[in-house]
N, C-alpha and C positions, 0 to 999 in steps of 0.2 A: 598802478593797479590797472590789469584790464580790464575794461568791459566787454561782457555779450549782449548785445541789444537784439531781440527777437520779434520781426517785425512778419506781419500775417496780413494778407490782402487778399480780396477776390480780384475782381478786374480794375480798381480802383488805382490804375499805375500814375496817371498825372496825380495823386495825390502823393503815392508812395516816393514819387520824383521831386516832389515841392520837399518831403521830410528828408532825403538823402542831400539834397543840397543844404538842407541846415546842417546836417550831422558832417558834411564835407567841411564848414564850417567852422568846426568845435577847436576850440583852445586843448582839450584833452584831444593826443592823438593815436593812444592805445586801445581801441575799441576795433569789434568784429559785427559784422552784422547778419545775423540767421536773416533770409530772406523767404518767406512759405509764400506762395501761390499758388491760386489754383491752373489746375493742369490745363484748363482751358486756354487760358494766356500765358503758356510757355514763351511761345517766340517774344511774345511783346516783352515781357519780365529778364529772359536773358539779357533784348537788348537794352533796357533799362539798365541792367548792370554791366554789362558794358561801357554803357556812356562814364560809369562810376570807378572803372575798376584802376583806375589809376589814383583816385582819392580814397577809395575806400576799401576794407577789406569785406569782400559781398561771399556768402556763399549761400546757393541756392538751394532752394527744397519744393521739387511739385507735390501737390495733393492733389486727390481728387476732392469735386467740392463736399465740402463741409463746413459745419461751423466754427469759428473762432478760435473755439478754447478746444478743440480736436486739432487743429490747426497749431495752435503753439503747442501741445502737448508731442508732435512729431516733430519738432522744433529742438525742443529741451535737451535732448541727449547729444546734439552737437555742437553745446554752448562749453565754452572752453575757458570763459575771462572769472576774472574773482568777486564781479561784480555784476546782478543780472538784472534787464530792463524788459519791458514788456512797450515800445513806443506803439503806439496805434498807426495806420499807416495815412490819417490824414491831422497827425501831429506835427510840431516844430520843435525841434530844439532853440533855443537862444546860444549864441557861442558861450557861452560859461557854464553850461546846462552838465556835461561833464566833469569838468574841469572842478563845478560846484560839490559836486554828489562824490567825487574821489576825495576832496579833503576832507569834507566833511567826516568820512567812513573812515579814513588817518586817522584826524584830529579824538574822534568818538567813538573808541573800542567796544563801550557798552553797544554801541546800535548795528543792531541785526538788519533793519529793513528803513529806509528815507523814505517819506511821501512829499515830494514837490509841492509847490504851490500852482494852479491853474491860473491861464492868464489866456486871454482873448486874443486873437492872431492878429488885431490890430491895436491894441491895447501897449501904451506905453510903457517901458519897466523902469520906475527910477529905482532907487537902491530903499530895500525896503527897511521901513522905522524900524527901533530900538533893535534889540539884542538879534542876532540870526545867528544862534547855536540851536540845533534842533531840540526840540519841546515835545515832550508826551504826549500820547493819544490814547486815550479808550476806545471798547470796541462802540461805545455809540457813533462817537466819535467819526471813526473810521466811514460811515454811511455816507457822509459829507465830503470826504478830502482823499479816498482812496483806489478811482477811476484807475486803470490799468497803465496808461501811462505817466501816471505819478509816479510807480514802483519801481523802487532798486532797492534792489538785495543785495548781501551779502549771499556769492552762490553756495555756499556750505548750506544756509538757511533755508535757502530754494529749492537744495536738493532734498532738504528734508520734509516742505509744506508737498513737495512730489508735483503729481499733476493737477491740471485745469479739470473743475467738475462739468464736463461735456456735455451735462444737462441745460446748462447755464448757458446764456449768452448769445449772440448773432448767429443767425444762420444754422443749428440747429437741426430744425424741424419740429421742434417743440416749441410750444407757446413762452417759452421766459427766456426776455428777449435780452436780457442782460442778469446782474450779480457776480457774475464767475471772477469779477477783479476783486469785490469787496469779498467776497467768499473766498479768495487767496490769500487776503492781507491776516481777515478773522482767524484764518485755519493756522497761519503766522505765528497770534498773537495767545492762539490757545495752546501750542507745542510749546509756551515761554520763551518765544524769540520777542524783542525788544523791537517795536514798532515808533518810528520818531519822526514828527512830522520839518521838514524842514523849507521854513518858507522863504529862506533866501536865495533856492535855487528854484527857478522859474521852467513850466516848463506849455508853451502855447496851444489851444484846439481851438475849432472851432465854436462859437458860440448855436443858442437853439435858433433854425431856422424855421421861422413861423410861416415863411411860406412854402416849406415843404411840403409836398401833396401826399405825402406820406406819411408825416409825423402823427396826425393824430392815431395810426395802424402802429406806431413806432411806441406813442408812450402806452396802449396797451400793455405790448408786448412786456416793454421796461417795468409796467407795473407789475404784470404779474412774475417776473421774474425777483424784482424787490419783495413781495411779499412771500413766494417757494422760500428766497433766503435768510426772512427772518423766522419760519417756521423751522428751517435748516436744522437754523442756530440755536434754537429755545429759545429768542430773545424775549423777554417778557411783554404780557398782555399788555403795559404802559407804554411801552416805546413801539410795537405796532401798531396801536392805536394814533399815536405821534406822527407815526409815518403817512397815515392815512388821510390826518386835520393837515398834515403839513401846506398839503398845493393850495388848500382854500385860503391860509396865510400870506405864501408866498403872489396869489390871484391877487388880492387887492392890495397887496406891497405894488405890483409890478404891473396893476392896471393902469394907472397916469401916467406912466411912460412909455409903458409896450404896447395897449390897444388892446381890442377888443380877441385880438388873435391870440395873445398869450393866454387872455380868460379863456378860453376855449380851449388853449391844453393844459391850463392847471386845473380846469375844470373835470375835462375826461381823466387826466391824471389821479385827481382824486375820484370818481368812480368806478376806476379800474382799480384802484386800490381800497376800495370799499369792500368791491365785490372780493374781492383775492383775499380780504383780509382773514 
């Protein structure tokens, strides 16, 4: 089975060089990679593929800038495999990260769309406990475990969820500074395609960096882009409220190990998602 892996970056090329050296790596070696940039770093983006074009099958796509999910939406129409990914472009594959997500899709005719499990770029992978046949997910569910580069589709399934809602997500211009992945999988799961979470196929990000001088502008953003998409969605007044208690939870789960910085963004976390609610 091929894959399309559709990967979208601004100038962010030594990251999108760190994921192509994974994906040069894969045990699966029938993949295509959509490569979107912005226009501004043409030169540099060719030669990034270049360096690749002997392991990898790259084709390219300039944009002028925009966000994200306008970004993969010009993407979309020259994806070709029978299997479609959305990899972020400061992701990793693991060598079995394909290889995983093509059997499984064999093996599991019922499932329309896999969600990977997340794992820490230094974070060890042993082989994970009991059963790893993919397990159902609700759309609560989904809030948790359905970040953009978990997703593969089945592309018949993907061409029917259509495009990224361009309201959503990085770079924008609008203030909701992410949802548009979990508002892909929901929009999935509400056309009755089969959404299946599959944790034995692993796939790497970065974890939050609390000394980014940025982040606390960042979970803003993220917040109020969570809360645009549970109004989206109709999701009910109990699980938006859920969303909102959540970071005061998550603050004093993760104060004895993370310090005083993480209470600081689960804290604005949760008043960005007060205010949003």
């Amino acid at each position: 089975m091929k894959c399309s892996l559709l990967v979208a970056t601004t100038d962010r090329l030594a990251l999108a060089e760190r994921l192509f050296h994974s994906l040069a790596e894969q045990k699966h070696k029938d993949f295509e990679v959509i490569f979107v940039y912005e226009e501004s770093c043409a030169e540099e983006a060719a030669a990034l593929a270049e360096a690749f074009r002997a392991k990898l099958d790259i084709r390219l796509l300039s944009a002028p800038r925009c966000g994200v999910s306008q970004a993969r939406n010009l993407g979309l129409p020259l994806l070709t495999g029978e299997i479609t990914a959305f990899p972020d472009d400061d992701c990793v594959y693991p060598p079995d990260t394909l290889s995983g997500i093509v059997e499984l899709f064999r093996v599991h005719p019922e499932a329309d769309a896999l969600l990977a499990a997340r794992a820490d770029l230094d974070e060890a992978l042993p082989a994970p406990p009991g059963a790893t046949a993919p397990v159902p997910v609700n759309r609560y569910a989904l809030f948790g475990c359905s970040e953009t580069f978990l997703q593969f589709y089945r592309s018949a399934c993907a061409r029917n969820v259509g495009v990224f809602d361009e309201k959503l997500g990085a770079g924008t211009g609008l203030p909701y500074g992410c949802g548009e992945d979990t508002d892909y999988a929901l929009r999935a799961m509400r056309a009755g395609f089969t959404v299946l979470r599959a944790p034995s196929v692993r796939v790497r990000h970065p974890s939050v960096d609390y000394n980014d001088q940025f982040l606390l502008a960042k979970v803003e953003a993220y917040a109020r882009g969570r809360m645009r998409l549970l109004r989206k969605h109709s999701l009910p007044l109990w699980f938006r409220l859920a969303n909102v208690v959540y970071p005061l939870m998550a603050l004093l789960r993760e104060l004895p190990r993370q310090g005083l910085k993480s209470a600081r963004y689960r804290w604005r976390m949760f008043r960005a998602r007060l205010v949003n609610l």
